[in-house]
VOGUMI-21131 format. One record per residue (C-alpha): residue number from 0; x, y, z; residue in three letters. Coordinates in nm, 2 decimals. Example, Ala and Ser with C-alpha at 12.3 -4.5 7.8 and 13.67 -1.06 7.14 Angstrom:
2
{bakol=0, east=1.23, north=-0.45, up=0.78, baba=Ala} .
{bakol=1, east=1.37, north=-0.11, up=0.71, baba=Ser} .
! end
This chain:
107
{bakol=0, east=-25.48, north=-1.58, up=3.02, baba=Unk} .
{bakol=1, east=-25.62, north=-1.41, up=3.31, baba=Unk} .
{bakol=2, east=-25.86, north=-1.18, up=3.34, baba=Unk} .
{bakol=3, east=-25.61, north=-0.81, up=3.39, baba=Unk} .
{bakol=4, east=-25.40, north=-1.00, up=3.08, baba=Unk} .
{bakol=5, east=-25.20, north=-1.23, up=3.04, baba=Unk} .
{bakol=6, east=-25.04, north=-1.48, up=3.31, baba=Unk} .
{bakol=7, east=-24.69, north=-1.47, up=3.42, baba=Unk} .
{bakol=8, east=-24.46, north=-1.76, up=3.45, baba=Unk} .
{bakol=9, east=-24.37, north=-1.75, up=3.82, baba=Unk} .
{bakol=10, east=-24.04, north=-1.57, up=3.94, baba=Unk} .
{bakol=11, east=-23.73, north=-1.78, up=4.01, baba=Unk} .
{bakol=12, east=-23.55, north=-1.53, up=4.25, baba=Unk} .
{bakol=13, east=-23.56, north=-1.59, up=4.59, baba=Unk} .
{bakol=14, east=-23.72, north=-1.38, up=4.85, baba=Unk} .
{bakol=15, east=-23.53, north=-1.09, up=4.98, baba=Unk} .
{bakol=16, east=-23.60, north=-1.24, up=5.36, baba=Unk} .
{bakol=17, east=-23.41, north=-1.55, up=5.23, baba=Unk} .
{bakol=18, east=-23.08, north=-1.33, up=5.10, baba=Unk} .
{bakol=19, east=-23.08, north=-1.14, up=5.46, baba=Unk} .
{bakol=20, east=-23.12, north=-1.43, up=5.66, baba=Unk} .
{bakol=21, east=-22.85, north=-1.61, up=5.45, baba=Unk} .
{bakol=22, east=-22.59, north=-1.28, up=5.43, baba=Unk} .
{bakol=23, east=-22.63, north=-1.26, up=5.81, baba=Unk} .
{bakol=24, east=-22.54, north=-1.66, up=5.82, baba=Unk} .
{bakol=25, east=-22.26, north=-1.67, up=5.62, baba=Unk} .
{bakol=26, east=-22.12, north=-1.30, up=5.80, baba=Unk} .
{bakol=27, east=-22.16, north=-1.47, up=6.14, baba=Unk} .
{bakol=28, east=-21.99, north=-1.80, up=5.99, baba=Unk} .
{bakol=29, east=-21.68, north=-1.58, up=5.94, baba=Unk} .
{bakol=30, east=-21.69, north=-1.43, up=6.22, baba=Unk} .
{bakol=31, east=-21.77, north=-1.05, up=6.10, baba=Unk} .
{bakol=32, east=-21.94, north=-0.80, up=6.31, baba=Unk} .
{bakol=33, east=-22.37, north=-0.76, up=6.26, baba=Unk} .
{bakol=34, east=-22.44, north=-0.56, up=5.98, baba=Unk} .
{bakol=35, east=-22.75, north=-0.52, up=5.79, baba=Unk} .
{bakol=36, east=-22.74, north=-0.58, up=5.43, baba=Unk} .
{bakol=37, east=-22.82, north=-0.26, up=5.31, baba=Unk} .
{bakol=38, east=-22.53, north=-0.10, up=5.45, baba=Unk} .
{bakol=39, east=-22.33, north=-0.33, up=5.24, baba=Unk} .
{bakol=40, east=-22.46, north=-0.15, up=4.95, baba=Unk} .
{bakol=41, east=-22.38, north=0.20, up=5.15, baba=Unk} .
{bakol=42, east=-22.01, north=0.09, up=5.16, baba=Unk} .
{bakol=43, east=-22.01, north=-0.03, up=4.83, baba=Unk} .
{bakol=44, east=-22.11, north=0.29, up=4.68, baba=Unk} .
{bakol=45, east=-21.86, north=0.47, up=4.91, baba=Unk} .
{bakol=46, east=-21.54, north=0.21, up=4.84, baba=Unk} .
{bakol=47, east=-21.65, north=0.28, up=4.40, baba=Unk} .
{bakol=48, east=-21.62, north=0.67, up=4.53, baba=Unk} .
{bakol=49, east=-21.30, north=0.64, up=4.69, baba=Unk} .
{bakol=50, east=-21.17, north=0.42, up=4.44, baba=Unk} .
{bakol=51, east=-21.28, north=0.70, up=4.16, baba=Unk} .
{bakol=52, east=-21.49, north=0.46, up=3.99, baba=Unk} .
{bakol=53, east=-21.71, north=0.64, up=3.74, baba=Unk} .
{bakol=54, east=-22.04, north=0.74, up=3.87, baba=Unk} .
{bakol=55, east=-22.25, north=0.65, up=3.61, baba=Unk} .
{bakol=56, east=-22.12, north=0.27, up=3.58, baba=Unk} .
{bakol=57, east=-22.13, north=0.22, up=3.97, baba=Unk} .
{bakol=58, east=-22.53, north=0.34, up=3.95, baba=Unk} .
{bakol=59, east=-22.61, north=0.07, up=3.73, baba=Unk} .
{bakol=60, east=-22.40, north=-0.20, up=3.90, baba=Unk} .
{bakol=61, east=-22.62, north=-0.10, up=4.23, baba=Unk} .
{bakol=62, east=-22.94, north=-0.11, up=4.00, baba=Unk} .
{bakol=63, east=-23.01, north=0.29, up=3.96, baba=Unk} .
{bakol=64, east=-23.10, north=0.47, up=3.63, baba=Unk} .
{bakol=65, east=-23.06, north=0.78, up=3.76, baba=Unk} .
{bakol=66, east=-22.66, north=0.86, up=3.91, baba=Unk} .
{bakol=67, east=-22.81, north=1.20, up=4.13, baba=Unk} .
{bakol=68, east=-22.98, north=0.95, up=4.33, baba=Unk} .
{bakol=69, east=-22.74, north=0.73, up=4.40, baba=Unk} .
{bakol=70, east=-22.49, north=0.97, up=4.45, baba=Unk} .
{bakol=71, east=-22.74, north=1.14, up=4.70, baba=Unk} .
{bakol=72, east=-22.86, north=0.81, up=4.90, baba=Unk} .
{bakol=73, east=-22.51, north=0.53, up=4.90, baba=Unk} .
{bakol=74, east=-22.25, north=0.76, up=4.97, baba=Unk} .
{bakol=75, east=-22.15, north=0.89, up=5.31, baba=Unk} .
{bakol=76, east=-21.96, north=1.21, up=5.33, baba=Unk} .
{bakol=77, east=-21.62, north=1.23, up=5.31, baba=Unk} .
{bakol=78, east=-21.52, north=1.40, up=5.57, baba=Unk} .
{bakol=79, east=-21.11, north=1.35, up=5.48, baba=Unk} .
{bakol=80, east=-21.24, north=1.51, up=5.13, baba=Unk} .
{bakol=81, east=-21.44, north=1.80, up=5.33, baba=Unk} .
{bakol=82, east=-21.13, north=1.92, up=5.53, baba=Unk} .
{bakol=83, east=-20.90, north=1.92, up=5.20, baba=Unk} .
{bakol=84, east=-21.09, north=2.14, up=5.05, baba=Unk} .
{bakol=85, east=-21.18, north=2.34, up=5.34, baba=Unk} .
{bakol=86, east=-20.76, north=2.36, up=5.39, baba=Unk} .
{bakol=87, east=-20.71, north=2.44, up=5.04, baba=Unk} .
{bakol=88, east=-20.96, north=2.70, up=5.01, baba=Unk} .
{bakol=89, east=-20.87, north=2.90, up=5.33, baba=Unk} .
{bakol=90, east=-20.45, north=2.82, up=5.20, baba=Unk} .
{bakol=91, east=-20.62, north=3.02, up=4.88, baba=Unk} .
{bakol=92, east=-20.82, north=3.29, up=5.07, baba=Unk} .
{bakol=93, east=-20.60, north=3.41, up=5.39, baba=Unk} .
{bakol=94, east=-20.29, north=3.18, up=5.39, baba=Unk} .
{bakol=95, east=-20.39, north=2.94, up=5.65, baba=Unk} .
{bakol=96, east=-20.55, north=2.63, up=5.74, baba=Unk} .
{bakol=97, east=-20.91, north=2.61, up=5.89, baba=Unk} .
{bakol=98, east=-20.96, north=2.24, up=5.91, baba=Unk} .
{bakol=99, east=-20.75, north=2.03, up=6.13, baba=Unk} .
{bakol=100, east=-20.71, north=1.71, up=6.06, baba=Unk} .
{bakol=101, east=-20.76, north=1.57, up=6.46, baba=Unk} .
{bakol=102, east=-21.01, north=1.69, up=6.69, baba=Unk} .
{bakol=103, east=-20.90, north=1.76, up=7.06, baba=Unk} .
{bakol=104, east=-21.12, north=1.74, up=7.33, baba=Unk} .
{bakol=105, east=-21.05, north=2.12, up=7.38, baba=Unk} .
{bakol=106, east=-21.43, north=2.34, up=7.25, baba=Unk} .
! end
């Protein structure tokens, strides 16, 4: 017992220093480009999206309660997604398309 309550038993998980330095080991071992970590979770998040995994299950598998968040902080825009829609509402609206699909070098 201490004296704020009682003692803890010690915590068997290693440092998160020791995962980084050990992901960027084993990424350089196999000859993958430098990444940090924390965009592995980014790219998780997006490849659940793409893969139309349901939200809530892919929040808890990267440790969120709350889906909003992750929904609002692991998930890059879609920007294949953005110009379907933008397509399919201006196909809805005047008949045409808005949002090509390659960018020229032309302003």
């Amino acid at each position: 017992m201490t004296p704020s309550g009682p003692a803890r038993a010690p915590s068997l998980a290693p440092h998160s220093d020791t995962i980084t330095r050990r992901f960027k080991q084993l990424a350089a071992a196999a000859g993958l480009p430098e990444i940090d970590l924390h965009d592995v979770r980014h790219s998780y998040a997006t490849a659940g999206r793409d893969a139309r995994i349901d939200w809530k299950a892919l929040s808890q598998r990267i440790g969120h309660a709350d889906v909003a968040f992750t929904m609002k902080q692991y998930v890059q825009t879609d920007l294949e997604a953005d110009r379907r829609v933008a397509n399919t509402l201006a196909e809805l609206i005047i008949g045409g398309s808005l949002a090509s699909v390659e960018r020229t070098g032309a302003a």
